[in-house]
C-alpha positions in Angstrom: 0.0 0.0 0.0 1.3 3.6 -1.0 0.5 6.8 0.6 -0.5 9.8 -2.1 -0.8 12.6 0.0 -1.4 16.6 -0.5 1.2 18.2 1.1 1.9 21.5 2.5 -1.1 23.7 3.3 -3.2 21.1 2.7 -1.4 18.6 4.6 -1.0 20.8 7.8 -5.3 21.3 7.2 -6.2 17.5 7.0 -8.3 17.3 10.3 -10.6 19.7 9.2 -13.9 18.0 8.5 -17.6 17.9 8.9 -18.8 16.1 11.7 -18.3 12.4 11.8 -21.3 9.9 11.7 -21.6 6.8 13.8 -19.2 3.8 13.4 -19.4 2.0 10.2 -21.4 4.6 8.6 -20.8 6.3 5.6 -19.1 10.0 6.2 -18.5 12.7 3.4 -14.6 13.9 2.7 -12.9 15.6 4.9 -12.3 18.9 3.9 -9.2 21.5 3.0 -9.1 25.1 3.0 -9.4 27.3 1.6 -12.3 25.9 -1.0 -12.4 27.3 -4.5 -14.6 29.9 -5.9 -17.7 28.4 -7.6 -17.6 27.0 -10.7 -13.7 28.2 -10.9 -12.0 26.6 -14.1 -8.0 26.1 -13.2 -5.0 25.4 -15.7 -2.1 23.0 -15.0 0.9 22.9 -17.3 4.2 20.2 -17.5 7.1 21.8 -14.9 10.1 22.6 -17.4 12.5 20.2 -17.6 10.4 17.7 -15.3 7.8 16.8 -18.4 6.0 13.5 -18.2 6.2 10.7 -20.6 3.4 10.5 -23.0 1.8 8.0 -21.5 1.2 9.7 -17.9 0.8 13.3 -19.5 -2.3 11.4 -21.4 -3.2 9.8 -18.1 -2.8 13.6 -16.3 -5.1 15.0 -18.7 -8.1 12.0 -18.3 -7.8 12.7 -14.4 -8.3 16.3 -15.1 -11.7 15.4 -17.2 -12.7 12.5 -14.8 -13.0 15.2 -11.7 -14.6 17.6 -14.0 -17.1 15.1 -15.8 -17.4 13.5 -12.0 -18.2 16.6 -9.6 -21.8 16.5 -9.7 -21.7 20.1 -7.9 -19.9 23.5 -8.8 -16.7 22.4 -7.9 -13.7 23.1 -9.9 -13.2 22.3 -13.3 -9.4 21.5 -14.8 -8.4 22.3 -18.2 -4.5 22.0 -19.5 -3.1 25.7 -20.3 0.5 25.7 -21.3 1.2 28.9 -19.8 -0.5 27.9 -16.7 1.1 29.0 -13.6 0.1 25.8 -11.9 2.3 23.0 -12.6 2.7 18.9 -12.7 6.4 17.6 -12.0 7.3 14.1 -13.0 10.1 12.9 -11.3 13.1 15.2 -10.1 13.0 16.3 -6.7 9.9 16.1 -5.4 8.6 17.6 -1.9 6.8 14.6 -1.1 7.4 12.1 1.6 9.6 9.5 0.8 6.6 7.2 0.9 3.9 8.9 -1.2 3.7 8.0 -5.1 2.3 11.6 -5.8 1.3 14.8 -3.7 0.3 18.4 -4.2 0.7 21.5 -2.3 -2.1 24.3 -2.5 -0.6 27.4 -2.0 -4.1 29.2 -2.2 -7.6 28.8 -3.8 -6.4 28.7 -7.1 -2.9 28.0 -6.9 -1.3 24.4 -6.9 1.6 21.9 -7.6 1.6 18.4 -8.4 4.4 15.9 -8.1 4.3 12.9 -9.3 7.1 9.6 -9.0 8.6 8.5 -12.1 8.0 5.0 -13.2 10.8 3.1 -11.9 11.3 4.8 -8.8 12.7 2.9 -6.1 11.2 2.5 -2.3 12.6 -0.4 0.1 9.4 -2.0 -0.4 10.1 -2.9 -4.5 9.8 -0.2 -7.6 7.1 1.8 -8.7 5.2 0.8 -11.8 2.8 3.4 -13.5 0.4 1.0 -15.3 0.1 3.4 -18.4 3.9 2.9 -18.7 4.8 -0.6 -17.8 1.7 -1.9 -18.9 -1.3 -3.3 -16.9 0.5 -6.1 -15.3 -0.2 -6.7 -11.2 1.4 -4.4 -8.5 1.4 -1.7 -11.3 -0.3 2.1 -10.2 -3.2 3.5 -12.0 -1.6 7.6 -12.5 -5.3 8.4 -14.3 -6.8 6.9 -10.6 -4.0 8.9 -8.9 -4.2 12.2 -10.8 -7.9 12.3 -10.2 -6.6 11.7 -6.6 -4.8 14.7 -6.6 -7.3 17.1 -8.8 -9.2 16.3 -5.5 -7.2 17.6 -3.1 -7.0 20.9 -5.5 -11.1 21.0 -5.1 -10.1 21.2 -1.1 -11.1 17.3 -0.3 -8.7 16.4 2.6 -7.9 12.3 2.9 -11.2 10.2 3.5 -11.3 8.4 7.0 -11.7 5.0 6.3 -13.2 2.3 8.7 -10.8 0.2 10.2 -11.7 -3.2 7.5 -11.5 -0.6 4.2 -15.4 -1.5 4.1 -15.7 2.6 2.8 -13.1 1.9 0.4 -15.4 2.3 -2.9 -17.2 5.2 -1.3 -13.9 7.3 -2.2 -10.9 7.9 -4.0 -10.2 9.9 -1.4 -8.3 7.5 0.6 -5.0 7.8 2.1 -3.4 4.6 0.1 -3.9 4.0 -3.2 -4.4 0.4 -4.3 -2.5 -1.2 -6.9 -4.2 -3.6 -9.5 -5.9 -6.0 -9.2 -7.2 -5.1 -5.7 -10.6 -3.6 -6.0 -10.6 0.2 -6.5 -6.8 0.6 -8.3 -8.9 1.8 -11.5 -10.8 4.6 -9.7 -11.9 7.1 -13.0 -14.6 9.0 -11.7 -15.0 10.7 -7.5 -17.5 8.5 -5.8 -19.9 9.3 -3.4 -18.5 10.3 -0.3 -15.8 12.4 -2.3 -19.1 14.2 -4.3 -20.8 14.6 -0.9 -18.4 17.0 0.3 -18.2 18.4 -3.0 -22.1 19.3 -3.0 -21.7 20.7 0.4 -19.0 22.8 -0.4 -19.7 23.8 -3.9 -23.5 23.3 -4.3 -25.0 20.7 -6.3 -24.5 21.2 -10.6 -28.2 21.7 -11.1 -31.5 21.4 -9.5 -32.6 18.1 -10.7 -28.5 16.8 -9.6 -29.1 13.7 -7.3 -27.8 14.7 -4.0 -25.1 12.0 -3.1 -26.2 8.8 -1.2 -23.2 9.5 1.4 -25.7 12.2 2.1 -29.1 12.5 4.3 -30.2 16.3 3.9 -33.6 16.5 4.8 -36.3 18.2 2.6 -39.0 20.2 3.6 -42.4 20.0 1.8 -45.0 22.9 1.7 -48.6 22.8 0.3 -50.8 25.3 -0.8 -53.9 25.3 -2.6 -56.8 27.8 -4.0 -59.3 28.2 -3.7 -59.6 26.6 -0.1 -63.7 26.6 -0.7 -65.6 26.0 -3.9 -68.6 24.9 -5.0 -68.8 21.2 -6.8 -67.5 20.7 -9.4 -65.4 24.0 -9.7 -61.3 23.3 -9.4 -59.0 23.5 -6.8 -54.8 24.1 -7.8 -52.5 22.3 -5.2 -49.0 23.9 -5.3 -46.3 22.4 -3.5 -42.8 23.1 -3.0 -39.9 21.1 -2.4 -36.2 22.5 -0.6 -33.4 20.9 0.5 -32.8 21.8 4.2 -29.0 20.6 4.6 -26.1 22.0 5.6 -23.3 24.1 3.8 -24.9 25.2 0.2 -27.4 22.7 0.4 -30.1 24.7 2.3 -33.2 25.9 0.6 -32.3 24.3 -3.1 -35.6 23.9 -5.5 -35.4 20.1 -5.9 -36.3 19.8 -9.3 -37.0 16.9 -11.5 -38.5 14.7 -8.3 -41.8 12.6 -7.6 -44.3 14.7 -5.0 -47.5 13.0 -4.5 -50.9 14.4 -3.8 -52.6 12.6 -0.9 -56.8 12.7 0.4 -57.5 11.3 4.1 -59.0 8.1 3.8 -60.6 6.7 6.8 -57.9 7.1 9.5 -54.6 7.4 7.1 -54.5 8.6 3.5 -53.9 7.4 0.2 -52.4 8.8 -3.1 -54.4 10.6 -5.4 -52.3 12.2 -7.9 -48.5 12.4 -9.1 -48.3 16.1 -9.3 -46.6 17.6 -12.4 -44.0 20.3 -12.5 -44.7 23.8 -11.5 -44.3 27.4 -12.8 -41.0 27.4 -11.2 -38.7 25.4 -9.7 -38.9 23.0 -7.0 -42.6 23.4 -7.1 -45.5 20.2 -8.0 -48.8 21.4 -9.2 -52.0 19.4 -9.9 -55.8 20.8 -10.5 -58.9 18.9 -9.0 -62.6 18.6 -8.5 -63.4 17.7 -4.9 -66.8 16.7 -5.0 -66.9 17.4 -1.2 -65.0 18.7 1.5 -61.6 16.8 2.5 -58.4 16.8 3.9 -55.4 17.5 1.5 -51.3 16.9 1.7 -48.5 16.5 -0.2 -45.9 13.8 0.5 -42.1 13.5 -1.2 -40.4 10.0 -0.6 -36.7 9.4 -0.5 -35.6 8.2 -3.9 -33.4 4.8 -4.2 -29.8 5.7 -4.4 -30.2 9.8 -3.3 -28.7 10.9 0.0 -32.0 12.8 0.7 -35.3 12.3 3.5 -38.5 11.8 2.8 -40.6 14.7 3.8 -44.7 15.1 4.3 -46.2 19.1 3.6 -49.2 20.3 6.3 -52.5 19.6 5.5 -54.9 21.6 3.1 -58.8 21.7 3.9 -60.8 22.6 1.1 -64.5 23.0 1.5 -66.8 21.9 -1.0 -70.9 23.2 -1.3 -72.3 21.0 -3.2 -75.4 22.0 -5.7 -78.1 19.8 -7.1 -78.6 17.1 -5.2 -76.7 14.8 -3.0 -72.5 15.3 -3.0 -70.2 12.0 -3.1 -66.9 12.0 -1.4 -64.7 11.8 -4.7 -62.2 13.5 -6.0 -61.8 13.5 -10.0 -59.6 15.2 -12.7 -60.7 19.3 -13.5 -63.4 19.7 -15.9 
């Protein structure tokens, strides 16, 4: 097992993180500082006279678009800029611990270096072996897995705390050791979910209709409106609802776009579903229009969707009062006329 490890500021920052869950439970990233400006696009160039091979420049570059294409918030994005300030040493003489296979120091939001060992490199424990290079034999390093490692640290994600048995090993490429093939995780090309859980807290989620990630659980808060609250049968009554996230960092009060909210009557001594509600005039809000053909008890209800880091949430109740005209009024409810 071989450390890669940020070093300097971030480094001296590692044990800054968001509160830790219960054992065995999946946690979100640690975190660095200081975190990037929204939606900031960085350059990285080759350090002169310290140019990668082909091979591991190519395998740079994929990293770079695997933690863009990956975020799943407004975390950075990493574009190669020749005349970039920021730089990626191979080989030479390398700040990082005689141990670690790559590192980067942050010396502020937008300012970085990465170093990476040179295929062949030699540690008491055998030689390095960059699998782009030497080819994809076992014991050999992914350096696309490792870069992507490292664009991470840039984004201000500190080392992941794994359990004590790697169980969370998959939930991060994040980790303090990087795995060589063919052990599960050495061909890490994309930040998985407890890497983009810190990410969406720190950076905000991509878009409204984003999944939140399942190392997650942001609650949600559900609010129902409806109008008229009285009519006379069979005239229509509009149910708006709204749907927020309520978590922490830049996940508080998000439109959640693009979900299932449900339209429930009482029924008896519960309720039961009466309508998917469509989307509304703007965003994070469900609408649907109905005939109550007498008067009834109203809510909305949003359930946690399979594989999103989000809670199920249930609005207040609307009472809409129906007069009926004409004769006797049944206790249905059916689509506008």
């Amino acid at each position: 097992m071989i450390r890669s490890f940020s070093a300097g500021m971030a480094g001296l920052l590692l044990l800054l993180a968001f509160g830790a869950g219960p054992a065995g439970a999946m946690t979100p990233d640690p975190t660095l500082v200081p975190q990037l400006p929204l939606s900031a696009t960085l350059g990285y160039g080759w350090a002169s006279g310290a140019v990668p091979p082909s091979a591991v420049r190519a395998a740079v570059t994929a990293g770079a678009a695997d933690a863009t294409a990956s975020r799943r918030s407004r975390a950075g994005t990493f574009v190669y800029d020749a005349d970039s300030a920021n730089t990626v040493t191979y080989g030479g003489d390398s700040p990082c611990v005689a141990t670690w296979i790559a590192c980067t120091w942050r010396t502020s939001a937008l300012s970085f270096d990465m170093w990476i060992r040179e295929n062949g490199h030699r540690y008491d424990w055998g030689t390095l072996r960059w699998c782009e290079v030497s080819g994809t034999g076992d014991g050999c390093f992914l350096a696309e897995s490792v870069a992507l490692h490292e664009f991470g640290h840039v984004d201000a994600l500190a080392h992941h705390n794994p359990q004590p048995d790697d169980s969370e090993y998959l939930d991060s490429v994040m980790n303090p050791v990087s795995r060589a093939r063919p052990k599960a995780g050495w061909d890490a090309r994309v930040f998985a979910r407890c890497d983009t859980a810190t990410l969406q807290v720190l950076y905000d989620v991509q878009s409204w209709t984003t999944p939140y990630s399942a190392c997650l659980d942001v609650p949600t808060t559900l609010s129902l409106v409806a109008s008229p609250l009285a009519v006379t049968s069979p005239d229509a009554v509009v149910f708006t609802a709204q749907l927020l996230s309520n978590g922490t960092g830049r996940l508080g009060g998000n439109p959640m776009v693009g979900r299932t909210v449900v339209l429930q009557q009482r029924s008896g001594t519960g309720w039961a579903d009466l309508a998917t509600m469509a989307a509304g005039s703007s965003s994070g809000t469900y609408a649907v229009s109905l005939s109550p053909h007498g008067s009834q008890d109203f809510r909305a209800v949003f359930r946690k969707p399979a594989g999103e880091g989000v809670r199920a949430s249930t609005s207040g109740i609307a009472s809409i009062s129906v007069t009926c005209t004409g004769g006797a009024c049944p206790l249905l409810v059916g689509p506008a006329r």
